[in-house]
N, C-alpha and C positions, 0 to 999 in steps of 0.2 A: 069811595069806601070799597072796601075788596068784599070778593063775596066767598062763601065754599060752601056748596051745597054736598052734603056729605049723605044725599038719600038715594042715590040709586041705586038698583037693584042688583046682585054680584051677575058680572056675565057681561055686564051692558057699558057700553064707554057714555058717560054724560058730554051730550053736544051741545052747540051752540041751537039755533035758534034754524037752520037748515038742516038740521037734524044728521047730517054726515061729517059730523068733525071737526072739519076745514078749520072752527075757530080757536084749535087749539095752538099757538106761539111755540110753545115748547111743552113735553112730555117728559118728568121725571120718574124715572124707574124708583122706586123705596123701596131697599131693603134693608135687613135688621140680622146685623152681626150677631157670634156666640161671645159668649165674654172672653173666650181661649181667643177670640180675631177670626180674620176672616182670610179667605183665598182670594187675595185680592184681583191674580192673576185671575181666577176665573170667573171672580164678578166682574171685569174688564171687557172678557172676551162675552159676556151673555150681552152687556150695553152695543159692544162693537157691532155685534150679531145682528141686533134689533138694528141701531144704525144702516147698516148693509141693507134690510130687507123696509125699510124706509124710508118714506122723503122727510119726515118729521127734524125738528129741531130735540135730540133726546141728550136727558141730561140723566144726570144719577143722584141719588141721597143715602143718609143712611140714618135711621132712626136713634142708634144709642152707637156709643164704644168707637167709629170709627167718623173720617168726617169727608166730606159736608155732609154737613147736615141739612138736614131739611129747614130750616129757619134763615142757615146759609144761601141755599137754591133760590127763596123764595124773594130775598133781599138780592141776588145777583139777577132776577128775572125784573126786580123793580128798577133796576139798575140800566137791564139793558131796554127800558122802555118798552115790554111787551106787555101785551093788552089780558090772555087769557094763559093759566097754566093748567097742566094736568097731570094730579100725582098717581102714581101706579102702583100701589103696594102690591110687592111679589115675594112669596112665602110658598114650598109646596111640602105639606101641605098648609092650606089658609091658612097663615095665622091671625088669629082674633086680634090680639095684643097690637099686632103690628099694625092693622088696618085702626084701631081704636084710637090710637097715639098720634098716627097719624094726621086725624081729624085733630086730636087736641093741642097737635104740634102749631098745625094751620091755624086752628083758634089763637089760640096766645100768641102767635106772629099779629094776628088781624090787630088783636086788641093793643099790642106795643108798636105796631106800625101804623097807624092807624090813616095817615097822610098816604100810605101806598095806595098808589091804583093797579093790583093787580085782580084779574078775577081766577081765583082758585076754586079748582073743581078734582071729583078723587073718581078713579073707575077701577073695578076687580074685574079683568077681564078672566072667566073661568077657563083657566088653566087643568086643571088636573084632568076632566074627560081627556083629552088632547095626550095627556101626558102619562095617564094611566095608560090609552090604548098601545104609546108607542111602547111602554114598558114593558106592557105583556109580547108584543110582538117582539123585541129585543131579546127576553127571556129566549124566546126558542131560534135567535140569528146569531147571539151575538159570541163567538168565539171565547172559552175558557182559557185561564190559565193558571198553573200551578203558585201557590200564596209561598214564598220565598224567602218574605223576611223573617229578620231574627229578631227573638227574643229580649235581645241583651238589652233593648231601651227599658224595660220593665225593671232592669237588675244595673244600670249603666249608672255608676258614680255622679257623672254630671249632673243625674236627677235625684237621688240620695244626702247629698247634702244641702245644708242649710246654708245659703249665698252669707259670708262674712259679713255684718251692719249690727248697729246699736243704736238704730234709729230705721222705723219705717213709717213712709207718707203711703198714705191707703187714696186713692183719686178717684171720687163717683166717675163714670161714665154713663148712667142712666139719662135716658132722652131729655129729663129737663134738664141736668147740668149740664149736659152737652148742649142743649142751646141755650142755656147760661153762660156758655164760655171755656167746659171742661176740657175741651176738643188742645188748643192752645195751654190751656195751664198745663197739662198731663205734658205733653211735651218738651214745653220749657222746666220744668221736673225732670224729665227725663235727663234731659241735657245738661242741666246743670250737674247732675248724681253721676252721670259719667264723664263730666269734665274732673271735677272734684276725684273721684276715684284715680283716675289720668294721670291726676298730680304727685298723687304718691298715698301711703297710708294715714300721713300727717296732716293731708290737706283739711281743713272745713270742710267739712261736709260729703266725708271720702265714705265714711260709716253710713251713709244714710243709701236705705233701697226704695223703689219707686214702686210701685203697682197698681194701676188700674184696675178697677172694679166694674161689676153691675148694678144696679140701683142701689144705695143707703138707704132711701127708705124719705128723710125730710129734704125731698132735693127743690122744694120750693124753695129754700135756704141756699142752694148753688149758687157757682159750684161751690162741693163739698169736699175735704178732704179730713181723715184720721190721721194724728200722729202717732204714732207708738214707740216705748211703751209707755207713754204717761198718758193714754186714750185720752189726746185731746182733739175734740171738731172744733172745724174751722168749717166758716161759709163765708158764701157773697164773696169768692175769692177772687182775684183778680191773675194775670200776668206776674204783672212789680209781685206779687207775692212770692213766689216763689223760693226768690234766696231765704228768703227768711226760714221758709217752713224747711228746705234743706240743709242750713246748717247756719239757723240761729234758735232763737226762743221761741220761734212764731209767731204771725204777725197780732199782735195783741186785740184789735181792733176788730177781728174777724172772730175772734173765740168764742164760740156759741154753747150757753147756759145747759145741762143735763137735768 
């Protein structure tokens, strides 16, 4: 049975049983994108970084909007046959949300996996003294430079109009549909909305815009998706769903009651 003791205290890395570490298999960094996305490039180079300054096996997650997910990690550590993991939520500053989900991401894996033997364990190593001192210290080192850009994104037509569709699929990306599967559907949405476009203005499903979201709200119902404009949800969606919600009726089967 896996375990995750989710009580230690923020500051402190939870050990094994020789109290220095050693039994941790792999350390997954968790972080938690904005609904705008995230800099991928520079959550890359923070993992690479740790890498460098460690012998650890470190992996990464991501709680909602981007993926793997943390549900993913935890099924690729059962996979590679390790014995202990440890997740790292990093937020600065804390976030609550993030650290909170986390635990309840790990819950709900334990309870649908329930055959995994992994042992799952969470630490907050406290970051911000650390981070606050260098910041003040940078304040008075770190070289100015004059703000340059322009204006015109504020006023730039490309962000002014309303993208041409007569049809929009709305895609949860909050942490439970995203380890419900949202990660993949939103995708294959995508792709199909810019194949369709691709083909000309006549194609099936050329009208239809895709968007990603933050939490709906019933995502125990995930994944989740709105159509508009005839505000219809859809849940418990699948992949195979896709074509339909972009340029047919919808898959009937998933229509969920208001």
């Amino acid at each position: 049975m896996t375990a995750c003791n989710a009580t230690a205290p923020s500051g402190v890395f939870m050990t094994d049983d020789s109290g220095d570490g050693t039994g941790d298999d792999r350390v997954v960094i968790v972080l938690r994108p904005t609904v705008s996305g995230l800099d991928r490039r520079s959550a890359d180079a923070l993992v690479d970084r740790i890498r460098e300054s460690s012998d650890r096996d470190i992996g990464v997650a991501y709680l909602d909007i981007e993926t793997p997910t943390i549900h993913e990690e935890l099924d690729r550590a059962a996979r590679d046959g390790l014995a202990s993991i440890t997740l790292l939520p990093v937020a600065v500053p804390r976030d609550k949300y993030l650290t909170t989900w986390t635990q309840r991401a790990v819950a709900n894996w334990r309870e649908t996996r329930p055959d995994a033997d992994v042992h799952v364990r969470i630490a907050e190593p406290d970051i911000l003294d650390a981070l606050a001192d260098h910041l003040a210290s940078a304040i008075g080192t770190t070289p100015r430079s004059d703000i340059r850009a322009s204006p015109a994104s504020y006023r730039s037509p490309a962000w002014s109009v309303i993208e041409q569709h007569d049809r929009h699929v709305l895609v949860c990306k909050g942490p439970r549909c995203m380890a419900y599967g949202a990660g993949p559907l939103h995708r294959e949405l995508t792709a199909l909305s810019k194949a369709a476009r691709a083909a000309g203005p006549d194609a099936p499903g050329s009208g239809t815009k895709v968007t990603g979201t933050g939490c709906l709200s019933p995502c125990n119902l995930g994944p989740l998706a709105i159509v508009n404009p005839e505000s219809t949800w859809y849940g418990h969606l699948a992949v195979d769903d896709a074509a339909a919600l972009i340029d047919g009726p919808g898959p009937a089967g998933r229509r969920l009651k208001r």
